[in-house]
ZALOLO-925042 format. One line per 8 residues: their letters; for each residue x negated, y negated, z of N, C-alpha, C. Coordinates in steps of 0.001 Angstrom, whole numbers. Last residue first. Layout:
% ZALOLO-925042
A = X Y Z X Y Z X Y Z  ...
***
This chain:
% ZALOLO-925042
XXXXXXXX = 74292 -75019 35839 72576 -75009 35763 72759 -76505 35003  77151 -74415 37602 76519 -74517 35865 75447 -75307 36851  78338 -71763 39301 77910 -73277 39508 76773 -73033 38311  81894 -69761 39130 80265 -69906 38696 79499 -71908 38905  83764 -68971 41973 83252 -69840 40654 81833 -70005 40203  86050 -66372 42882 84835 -66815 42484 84595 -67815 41459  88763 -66323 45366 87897 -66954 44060 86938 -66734 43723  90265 -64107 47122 89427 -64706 47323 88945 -64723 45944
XXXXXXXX = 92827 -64440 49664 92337 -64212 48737 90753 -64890 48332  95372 -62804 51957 94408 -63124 51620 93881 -63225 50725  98390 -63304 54234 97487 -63079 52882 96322 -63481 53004  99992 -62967 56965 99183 -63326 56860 98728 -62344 55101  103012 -63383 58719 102646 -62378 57498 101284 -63253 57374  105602 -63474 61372 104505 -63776 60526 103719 -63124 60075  109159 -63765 62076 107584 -62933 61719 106750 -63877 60882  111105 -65461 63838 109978 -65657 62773 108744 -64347 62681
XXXXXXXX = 114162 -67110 64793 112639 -66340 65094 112260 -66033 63818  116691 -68159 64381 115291 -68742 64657 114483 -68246 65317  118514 -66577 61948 117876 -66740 62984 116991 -67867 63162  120198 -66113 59868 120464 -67282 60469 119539 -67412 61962  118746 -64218 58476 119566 -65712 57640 119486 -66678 58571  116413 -63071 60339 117505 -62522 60121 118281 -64111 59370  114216 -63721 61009 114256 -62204 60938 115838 -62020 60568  112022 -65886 58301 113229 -65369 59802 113713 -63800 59603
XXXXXXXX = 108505 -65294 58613 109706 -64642 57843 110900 -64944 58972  105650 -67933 57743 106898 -67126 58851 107841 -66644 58052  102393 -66948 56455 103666 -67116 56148 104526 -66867 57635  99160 -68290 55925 100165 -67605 56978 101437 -68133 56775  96765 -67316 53780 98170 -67854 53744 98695 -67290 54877  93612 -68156 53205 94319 -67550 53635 95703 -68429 53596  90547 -67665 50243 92002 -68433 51036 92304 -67829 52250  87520 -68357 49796 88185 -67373 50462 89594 -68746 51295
XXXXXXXX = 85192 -68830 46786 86803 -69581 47359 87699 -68495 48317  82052 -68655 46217 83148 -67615 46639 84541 -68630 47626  80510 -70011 44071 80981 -70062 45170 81798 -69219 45299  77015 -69684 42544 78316 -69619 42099 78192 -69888 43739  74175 -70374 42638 74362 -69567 41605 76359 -69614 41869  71868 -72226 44535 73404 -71450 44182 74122 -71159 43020  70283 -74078 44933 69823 -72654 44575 71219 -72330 44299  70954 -76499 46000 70663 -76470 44500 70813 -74607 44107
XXXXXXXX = 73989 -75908 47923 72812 -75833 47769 72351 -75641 46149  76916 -78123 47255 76555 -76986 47368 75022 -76636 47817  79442 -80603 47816 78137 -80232 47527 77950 -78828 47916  82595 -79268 48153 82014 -80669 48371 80474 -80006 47349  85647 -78238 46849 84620 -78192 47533 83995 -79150 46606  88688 -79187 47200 87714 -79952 47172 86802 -79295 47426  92739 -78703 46875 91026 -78224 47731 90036 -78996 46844  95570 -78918 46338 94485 -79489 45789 93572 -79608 46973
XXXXXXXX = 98882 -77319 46336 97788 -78483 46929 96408 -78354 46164  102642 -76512 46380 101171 -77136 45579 100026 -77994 46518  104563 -73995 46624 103995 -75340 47255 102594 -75463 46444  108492 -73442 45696 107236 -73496 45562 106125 -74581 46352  111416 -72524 45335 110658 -73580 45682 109196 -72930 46257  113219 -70388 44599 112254 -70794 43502 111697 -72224 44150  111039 -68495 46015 111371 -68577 45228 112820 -69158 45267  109816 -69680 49143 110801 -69060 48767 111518 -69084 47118
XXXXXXXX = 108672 -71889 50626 108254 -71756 49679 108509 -70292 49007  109212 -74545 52550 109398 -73539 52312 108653 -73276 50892  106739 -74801 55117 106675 -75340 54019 107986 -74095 53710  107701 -74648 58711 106520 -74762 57949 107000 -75136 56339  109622 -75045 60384 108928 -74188 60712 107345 -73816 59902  108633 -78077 61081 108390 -76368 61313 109985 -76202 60752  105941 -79958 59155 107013 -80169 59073 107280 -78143 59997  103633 -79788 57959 103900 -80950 59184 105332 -80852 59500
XXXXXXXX = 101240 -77399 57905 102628 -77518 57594 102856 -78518 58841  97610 -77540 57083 98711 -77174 58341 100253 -78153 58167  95351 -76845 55045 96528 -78013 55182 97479 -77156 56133  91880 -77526 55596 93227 -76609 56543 94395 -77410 55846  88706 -76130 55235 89895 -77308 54694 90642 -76638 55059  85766 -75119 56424 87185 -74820 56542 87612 -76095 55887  82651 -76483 55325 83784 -75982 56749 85019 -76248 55945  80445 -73953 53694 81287 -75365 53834 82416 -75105 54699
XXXXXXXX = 78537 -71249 54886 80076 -71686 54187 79684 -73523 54624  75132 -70614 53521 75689 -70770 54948 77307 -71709 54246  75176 -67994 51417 74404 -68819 52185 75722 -69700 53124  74469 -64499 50416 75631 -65559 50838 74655 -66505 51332  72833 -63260 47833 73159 -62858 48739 73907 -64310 49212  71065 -63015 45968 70300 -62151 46748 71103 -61952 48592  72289 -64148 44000 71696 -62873 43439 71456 -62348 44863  74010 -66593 45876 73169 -66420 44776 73069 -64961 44575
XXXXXXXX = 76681 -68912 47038 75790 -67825 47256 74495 -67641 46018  79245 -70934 49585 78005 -71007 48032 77264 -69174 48401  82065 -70695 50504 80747 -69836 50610 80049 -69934 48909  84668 -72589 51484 83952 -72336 50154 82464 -72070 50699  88036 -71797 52278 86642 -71802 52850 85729 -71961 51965  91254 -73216 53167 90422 -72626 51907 88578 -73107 52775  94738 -72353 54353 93208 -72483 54660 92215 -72644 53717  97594 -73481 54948 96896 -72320 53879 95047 -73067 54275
XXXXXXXX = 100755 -72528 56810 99126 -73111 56909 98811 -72718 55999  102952 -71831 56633 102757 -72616 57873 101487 -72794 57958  105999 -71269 54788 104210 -71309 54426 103474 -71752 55925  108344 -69257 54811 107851 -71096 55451 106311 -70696 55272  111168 -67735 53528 109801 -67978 53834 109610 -69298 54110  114493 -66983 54773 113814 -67347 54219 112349 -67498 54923  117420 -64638 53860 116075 -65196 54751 115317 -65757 53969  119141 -62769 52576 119198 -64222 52772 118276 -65136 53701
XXXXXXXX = 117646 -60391 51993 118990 -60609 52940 119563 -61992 52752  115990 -58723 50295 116097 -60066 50471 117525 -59973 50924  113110 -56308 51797 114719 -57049 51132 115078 -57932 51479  110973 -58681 50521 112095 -57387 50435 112155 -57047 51596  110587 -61935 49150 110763 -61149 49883 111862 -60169 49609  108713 -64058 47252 109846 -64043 47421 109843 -62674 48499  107344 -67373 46698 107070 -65935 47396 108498 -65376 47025  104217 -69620 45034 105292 -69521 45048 105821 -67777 45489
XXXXXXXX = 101837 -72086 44636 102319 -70716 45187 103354 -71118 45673  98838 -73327 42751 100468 -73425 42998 101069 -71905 43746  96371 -75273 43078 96799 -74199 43193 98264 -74242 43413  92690 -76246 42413 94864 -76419 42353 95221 -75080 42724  90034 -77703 43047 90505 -76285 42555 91937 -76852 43524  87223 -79953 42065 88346 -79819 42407 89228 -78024 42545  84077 -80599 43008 84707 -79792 42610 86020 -79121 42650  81458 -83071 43072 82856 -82463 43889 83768 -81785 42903
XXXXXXXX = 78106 -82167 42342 79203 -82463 42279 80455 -82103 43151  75890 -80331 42816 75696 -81582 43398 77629 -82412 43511  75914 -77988 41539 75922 -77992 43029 76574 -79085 43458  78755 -78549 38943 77327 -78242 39342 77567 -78349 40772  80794 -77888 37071 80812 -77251 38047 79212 -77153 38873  80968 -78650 34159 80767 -79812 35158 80796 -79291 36581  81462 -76690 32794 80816 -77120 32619 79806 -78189 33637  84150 -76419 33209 83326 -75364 34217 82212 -75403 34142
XXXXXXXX = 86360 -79586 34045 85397 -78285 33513 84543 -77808 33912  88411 -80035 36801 87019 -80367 35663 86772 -79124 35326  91048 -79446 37449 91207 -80154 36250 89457 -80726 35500  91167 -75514 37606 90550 -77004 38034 90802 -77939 36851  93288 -73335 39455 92828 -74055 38115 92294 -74933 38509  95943 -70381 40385 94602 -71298 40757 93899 -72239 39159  98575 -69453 41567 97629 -69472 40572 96891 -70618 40608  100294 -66397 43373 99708 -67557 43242 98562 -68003 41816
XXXXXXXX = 102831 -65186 44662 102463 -65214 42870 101482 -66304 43287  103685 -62612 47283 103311 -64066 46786 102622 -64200 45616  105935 -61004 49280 105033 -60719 47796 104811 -62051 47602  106284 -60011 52105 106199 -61152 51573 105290 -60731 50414  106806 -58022 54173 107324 -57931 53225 107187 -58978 52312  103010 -57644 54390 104462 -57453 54653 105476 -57654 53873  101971 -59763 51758 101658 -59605 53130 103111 -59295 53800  100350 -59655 48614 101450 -58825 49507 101138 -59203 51371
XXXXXXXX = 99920 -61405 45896 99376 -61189 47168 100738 -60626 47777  98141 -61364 42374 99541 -61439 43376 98795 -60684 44626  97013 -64739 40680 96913 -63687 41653 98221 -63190 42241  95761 -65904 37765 96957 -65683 38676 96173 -64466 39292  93485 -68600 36844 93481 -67361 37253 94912 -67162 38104  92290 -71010 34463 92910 -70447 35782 92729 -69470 35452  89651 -70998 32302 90970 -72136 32596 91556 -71828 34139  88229 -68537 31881 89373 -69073 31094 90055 -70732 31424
XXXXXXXX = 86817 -69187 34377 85885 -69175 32979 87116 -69267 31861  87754 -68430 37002 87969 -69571 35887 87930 -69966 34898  85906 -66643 37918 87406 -66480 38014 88186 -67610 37435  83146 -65450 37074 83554 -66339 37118 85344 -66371 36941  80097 -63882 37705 81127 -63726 37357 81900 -65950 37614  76653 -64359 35812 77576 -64572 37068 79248 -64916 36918  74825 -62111 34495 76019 -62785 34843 77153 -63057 35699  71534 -61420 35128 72852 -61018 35381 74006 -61917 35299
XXXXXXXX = 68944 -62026 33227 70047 -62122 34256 71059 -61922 34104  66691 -59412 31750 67691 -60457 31183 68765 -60714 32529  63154 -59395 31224 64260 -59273 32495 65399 -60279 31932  61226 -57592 28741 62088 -59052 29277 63156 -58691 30093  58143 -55813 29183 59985 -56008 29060 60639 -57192 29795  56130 -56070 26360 56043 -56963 27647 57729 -56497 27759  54144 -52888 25835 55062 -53660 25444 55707 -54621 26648  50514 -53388 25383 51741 -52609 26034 52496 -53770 25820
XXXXXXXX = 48749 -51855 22602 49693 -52643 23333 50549 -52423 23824  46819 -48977 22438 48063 -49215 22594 48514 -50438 23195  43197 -49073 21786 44267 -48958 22882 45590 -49391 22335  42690 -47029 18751 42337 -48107 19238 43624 -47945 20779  42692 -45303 17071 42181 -44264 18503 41631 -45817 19450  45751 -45133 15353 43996 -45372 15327 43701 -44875 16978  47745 -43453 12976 47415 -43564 14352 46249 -44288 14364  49206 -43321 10460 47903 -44138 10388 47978 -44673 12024
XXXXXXXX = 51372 -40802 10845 51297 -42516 10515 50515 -43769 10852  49127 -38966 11077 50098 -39411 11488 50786 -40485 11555  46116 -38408 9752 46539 -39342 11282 47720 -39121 11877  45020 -38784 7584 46599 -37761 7537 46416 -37736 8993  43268 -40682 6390 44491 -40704 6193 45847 -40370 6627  40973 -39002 7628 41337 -40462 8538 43229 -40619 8223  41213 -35774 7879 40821 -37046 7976 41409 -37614 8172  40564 -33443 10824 41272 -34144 9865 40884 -35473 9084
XXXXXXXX = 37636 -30564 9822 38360 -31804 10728 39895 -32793 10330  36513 -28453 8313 38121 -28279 9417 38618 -29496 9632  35121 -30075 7199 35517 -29903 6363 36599 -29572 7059  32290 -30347 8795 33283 -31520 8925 34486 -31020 7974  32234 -27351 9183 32546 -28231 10406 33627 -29745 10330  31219 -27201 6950 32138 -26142 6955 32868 -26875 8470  28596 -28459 6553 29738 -29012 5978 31086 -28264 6798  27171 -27614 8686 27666 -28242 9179 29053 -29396 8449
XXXXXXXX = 27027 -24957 7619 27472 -24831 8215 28030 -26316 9255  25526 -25637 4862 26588 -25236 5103 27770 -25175 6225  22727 -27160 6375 23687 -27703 6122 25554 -27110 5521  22024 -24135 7310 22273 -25356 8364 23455 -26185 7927  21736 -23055 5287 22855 -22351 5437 22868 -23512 6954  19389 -24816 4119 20996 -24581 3179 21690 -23845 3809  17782 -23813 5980 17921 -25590 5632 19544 -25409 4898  17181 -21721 5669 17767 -21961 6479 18253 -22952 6453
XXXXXXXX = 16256 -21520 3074 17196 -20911 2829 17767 -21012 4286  13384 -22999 3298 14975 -23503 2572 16361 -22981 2971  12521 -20941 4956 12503 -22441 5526 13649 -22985 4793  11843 -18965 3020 12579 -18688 4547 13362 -20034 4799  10551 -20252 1276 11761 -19427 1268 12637 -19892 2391  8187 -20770 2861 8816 -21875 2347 10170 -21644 1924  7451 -17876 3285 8097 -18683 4601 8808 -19911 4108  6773 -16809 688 8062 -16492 1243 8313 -17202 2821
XXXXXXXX = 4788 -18748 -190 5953 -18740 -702 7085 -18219 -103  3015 -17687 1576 3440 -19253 1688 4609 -18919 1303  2671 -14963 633 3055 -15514 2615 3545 -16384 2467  1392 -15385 -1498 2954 -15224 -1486 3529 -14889 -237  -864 -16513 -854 244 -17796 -1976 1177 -16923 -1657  -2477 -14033 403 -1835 -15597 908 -661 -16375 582  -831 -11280 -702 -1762 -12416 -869 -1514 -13190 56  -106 -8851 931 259 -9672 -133 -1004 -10424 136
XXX = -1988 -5130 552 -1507 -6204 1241 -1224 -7426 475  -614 -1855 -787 -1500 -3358 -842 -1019 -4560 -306  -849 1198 0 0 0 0 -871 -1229 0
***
């Protein structure tokens, strides 16, 4: 057996040497070739950070028992059913803290069973509680119209009683008022008696206060 030469030692390590060189770079085509490219992302994702999205806080609306014009209410106290309805002659526009703020009201009752007795209004009260989002703040005092006349007002379908409340100033912060009535009615107990039950209602407004 004859030994190789030198030149063909060289030759076959320089072999060697290529033929690793070409299955290196095969193998590192074969690598980038699994990968995805850039295009097919997914609707051109980037691997940049994500803006975050800012969420806008939208306020809550503040109710408003006027926002038409008036509001009817019906009220039961005992046997006393009462129709009342409420309205301002300013707009709701003009309903700020600072301002005086008129609110009407007409009420009118009738009773079961109706024997021939009659109702007497004998006080109506109105309280006005400013408030906001987070809650009540301190009431405006009491307005009282107390019946000058007794047994009190009638107000027995079909006579009726009308008055006109005032809340005054409010706090700037206030977001609306809460209008808490009361009605104390006398019932005679009988056409021709002079005794009197009394019936107590309750109600209660909300008005929005414009910004």
């Amino acid at each position: 057996m004859s030994t190789p030469t030198p030149t063909r030692r060289a030759g076959l390590r320089a072999g060697t040497r290529l033929s690793a060189t070409v299955a290196t770079i095969g193998v590192a085509f074969a690598l980038t070739a699994c990968g995805t490219p850039p295009w097919a992302g997914g609707g051109g994702a980037t691997d940049g950070p994500t803006p975050s999205s800012s969420t806008s806080i939208v306020p809550t609306p503040v109710p408003n028992d006027l926002s038409t014009g008036s509001t009817q209410r019906s009220l039961t106290a005992g046997a006393v059913a009462a129709t009342v309805n409420y309205w301002s002659d300013l707009s709701m526009d003009k309903w700020t803290a600072s301002a005086l703020k008129p609110v009407k009201l007409s009420l009118v009752t009738t009773v079961s069973p109706s024997d021939g007795q009659k109702v007497y209004l004998q006080r109506a009260t109105m309280t006005a509680v400013p408030g906001t989002s987070a809650g009540s703040l301190d009431p405006l005092a009491p307005q009282v119209d107390q019946a000058t006349t007794a047994p009190g007002y009638l107000v027995l379908d079909p006579y009726s009683y009308s008055q006109q409340f005032t809340v005054g100033a409010v706090p700037a912060e206030a977001t609306f008022v809460t209008l808490e009535f009361t009605y104390d009615f006398l019932v005679q107990a009988t056409p021709t008696s002079s005794e009197y039950a009394k019936q107590t209602a309750t109600d209660t407004v909300v008005v929005a206060i414009a910004r």
